[in-house]
N, C-alpha and C positions, 0 to 999 in steps of 0.2 A: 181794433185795440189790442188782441192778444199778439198779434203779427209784428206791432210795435213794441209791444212789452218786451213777445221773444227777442227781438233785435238790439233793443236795450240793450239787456244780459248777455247779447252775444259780443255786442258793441265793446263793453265795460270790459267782460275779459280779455279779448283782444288788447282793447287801448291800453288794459294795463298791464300787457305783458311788452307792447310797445315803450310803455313808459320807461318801465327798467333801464332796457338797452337806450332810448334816449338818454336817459342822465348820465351813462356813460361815455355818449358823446357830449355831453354840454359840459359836463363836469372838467375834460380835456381841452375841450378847443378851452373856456374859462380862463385855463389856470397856461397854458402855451398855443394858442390860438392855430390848431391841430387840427384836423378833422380824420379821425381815426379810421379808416373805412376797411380796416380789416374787425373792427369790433365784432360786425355780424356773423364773423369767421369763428370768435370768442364763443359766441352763443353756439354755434354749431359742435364748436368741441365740447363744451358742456355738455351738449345733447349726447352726444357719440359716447362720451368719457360715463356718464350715465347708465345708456343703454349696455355697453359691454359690461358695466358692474353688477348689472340686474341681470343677468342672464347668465354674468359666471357664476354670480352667488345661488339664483335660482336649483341652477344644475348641482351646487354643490350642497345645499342648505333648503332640499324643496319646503319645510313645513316654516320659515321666514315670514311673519306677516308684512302683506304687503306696505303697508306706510312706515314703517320700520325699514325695511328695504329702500322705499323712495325717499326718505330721511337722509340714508346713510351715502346712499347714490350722490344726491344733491351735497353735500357736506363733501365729498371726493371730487365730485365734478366742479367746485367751486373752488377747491383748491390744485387742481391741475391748472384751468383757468386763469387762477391768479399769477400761477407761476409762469405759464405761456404770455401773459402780457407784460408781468414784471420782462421779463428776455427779452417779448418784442420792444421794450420802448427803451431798454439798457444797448441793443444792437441796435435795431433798427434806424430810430429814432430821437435817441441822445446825442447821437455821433451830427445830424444835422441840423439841429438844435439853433444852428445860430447862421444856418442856409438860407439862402431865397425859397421863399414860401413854396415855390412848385415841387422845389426836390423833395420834404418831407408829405408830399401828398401823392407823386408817383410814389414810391417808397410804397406809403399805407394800401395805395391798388395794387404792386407787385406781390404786400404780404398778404394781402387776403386773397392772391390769385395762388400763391404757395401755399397757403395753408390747406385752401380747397383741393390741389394736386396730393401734398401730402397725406391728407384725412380721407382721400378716393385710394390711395396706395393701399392704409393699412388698414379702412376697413371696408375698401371695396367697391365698387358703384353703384350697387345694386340697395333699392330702397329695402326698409328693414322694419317690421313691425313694432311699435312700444308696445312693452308689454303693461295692461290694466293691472295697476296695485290698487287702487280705492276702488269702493262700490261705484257700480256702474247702471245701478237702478237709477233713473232720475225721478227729480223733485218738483213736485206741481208747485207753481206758485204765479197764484193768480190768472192762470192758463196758459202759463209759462212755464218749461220747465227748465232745468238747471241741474248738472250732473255736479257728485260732489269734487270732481277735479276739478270744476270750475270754482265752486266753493271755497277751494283749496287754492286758488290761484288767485282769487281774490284777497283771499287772508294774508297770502303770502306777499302780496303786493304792496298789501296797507301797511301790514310789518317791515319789510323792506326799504317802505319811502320813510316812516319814521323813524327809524333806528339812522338812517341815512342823515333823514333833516336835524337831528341832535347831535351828530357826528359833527356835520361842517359848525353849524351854531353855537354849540357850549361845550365844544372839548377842543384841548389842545393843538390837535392834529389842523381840525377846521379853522381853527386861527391862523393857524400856519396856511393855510391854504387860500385862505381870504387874503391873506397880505403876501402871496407869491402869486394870486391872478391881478390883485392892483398894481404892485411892480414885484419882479422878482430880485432886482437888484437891492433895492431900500432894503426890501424882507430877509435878503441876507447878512446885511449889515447889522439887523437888530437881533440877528442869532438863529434866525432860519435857516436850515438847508433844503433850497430850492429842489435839489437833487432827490431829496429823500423823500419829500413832501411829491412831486411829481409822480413819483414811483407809486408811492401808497395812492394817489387818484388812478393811474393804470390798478394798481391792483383790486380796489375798492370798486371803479364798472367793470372790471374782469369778474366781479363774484355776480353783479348785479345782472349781468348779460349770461352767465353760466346758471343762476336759479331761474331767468326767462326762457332758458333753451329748455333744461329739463321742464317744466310748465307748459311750454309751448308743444314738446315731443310728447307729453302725456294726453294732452288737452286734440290731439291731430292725429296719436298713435301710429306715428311713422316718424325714422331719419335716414336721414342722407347726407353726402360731404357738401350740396350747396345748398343744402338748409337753411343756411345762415344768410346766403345773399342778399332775397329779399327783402326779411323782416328787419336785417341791419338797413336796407335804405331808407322801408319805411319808418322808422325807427329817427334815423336822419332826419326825415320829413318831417315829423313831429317833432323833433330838438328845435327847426327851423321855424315851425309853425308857431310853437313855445317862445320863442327867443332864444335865438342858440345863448350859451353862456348864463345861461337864467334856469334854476333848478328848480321853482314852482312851473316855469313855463316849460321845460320838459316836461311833467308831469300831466298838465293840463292839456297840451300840445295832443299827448299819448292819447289821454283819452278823449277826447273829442275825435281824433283820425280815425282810432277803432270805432265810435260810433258813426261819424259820416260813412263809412267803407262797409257796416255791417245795415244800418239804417238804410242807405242807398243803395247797397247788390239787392238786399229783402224786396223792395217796394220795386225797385228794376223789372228782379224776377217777377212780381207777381204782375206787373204793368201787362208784363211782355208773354204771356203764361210758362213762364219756363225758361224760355229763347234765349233771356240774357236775366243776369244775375251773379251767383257766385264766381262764376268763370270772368265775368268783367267787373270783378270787385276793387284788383286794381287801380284802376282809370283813376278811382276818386282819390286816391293819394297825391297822385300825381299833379290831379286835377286843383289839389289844395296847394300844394308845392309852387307851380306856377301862377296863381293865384296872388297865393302870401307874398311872393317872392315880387312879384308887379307891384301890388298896390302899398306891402306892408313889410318890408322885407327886413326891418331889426324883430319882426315877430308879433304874437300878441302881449305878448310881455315882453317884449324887447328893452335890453337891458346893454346899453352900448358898453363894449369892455374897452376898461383903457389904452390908451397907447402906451407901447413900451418908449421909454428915456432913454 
């Protein structure tokens, strides 16, 4: 039972650090039926753009508390973010806007294979330790423990989806957003700009995938320039699992993957004494991916987006 419990809470943080960078793919394909797959590239620069802040600051400002630091890191890192995907989808991705579906999808695998070249250029190849700003004593709970950066990742997540799910729902902005993924043409007829509203959703999962990077890089205490790769596809996977285009089903998508991936490596491992586990954690992403995709493939909340007119 305690073996479950810990998997639980290891599940939960995961799926919810999953969920973020999902909604930023759901939130996209939604609103221009997109599939962003440089996103994970997003989360990786958050991470990088993080790391170098804590460590110039550290050397310059040793007596800094650490979550003060990790605050201010995340709040820079989430606007470097913002501004690298507002460009990507101004360049990249406006210009084909009105393409056959394959050219804006190589596009997204050219820029996340740039980004990663880039982000190996200027900070290096070489993996890099995060440095520990919260206490790192863990918390028994129920014969489970739980460190408080996980604590802190869950806070962060539940804050995150809420301020999110009030955004699209009762403010202006997510009006505008709802009525440029029903048609974008109507929606500008009734005084929307399609343009602007598109950008602000790049921007909005650009912060959401740069708070999961820093989360993610504190929660693993290491980064790298292809950091981003996997946790953007699984990330993907769970948008898919969710219903792509459906932003309760990102959410839920997220956490259930983190738990089947953290529930199944645990019970793997212990099956197999050791043998297999963490290191074949993978598989069951995948394994839900084709899965979903066979039997259920608008999702569990599959939520069919309109055709464009």
């Amino acid at each position: 039972m305690e073996i479950l419990l810990q998997q639980i809470i290891n599940g939960l943080v995961l799926g919810s650090m999953y969920a973020l960078v999902a909604l930023g793919y759901t939130m996209v394909y939604g609103i221009i039926n997109l599939i962003n797959f440089a996103h994970g590239e997003v989360l990786m620069v958050g991470a990088l753009t993080s790391w170098a802040i804590i460590t110039s600051a550290r050397e310059a400002m040793p007596g800094i508390p650490g979550w003060l630091l990790l605050l201010a890191a995340t709040v820079i890192s989430c606007v470097v973010a913002a501004a690298l995907n507002f460009v990507i989808e101004k360049v990249a991705y406006r210009p084909l806007r009105n393409s056959p579906k394959l050219a804006p999808l190589i596009t997204a695998i050219g820029m996340s294979i740039l980004l990663q070249t880039l982000a190996m250029i200027i900070f290096k190849p070489n993996y890099k330790p995060y440095p520990t700003l919260l206490p790192a004593k863990p918390i028994q709970f129920g014969g489970a423990v739980i460190t408080t950066t996980q604590i802190m990742i869950l806070a962060m997540t539940a804050l995150s989806l809420a301020v999110l799910t009030y955004l699209v729902n009762y403010t202006r902005l997510g009006r505008a957003m709802r009525a440029t993924s029903e048609n974008p043409r109507v929606a500008a007829l009734m005084g929307v700009k399609p343009d602007m509203v598109i950008s602000a959703t790049f921007i909005i999962g650009a912060v959401l995938a740069a708070i999961a990077g820093v989360m993610y890089a504190s929660n693993y205490g290491t980064v790298q320039h292809t950091m981003g790769f996997l946790p953007g596809l699984k990330a993907f996977t769970a948008a898919v699992f969710g219903g792509i285009g459906n932003l309760p089903g990102a959410v839920l998508g997220g956490i259930l993957l983190g738990l089947i991936e953290s529930i199944g490596s645990g019970y793997l491992g212990a099956l197999t004494g050791g043998v297999l586990g963490s290191n074949y954690s993978d598989i069951f992403a995948f394994i839900v991916l084709i899965v979903i995709l066979t039997l259920r493939p608008s999702g569990l909340l599959g939520e069919r987006v309109a055709d464009r007119a």
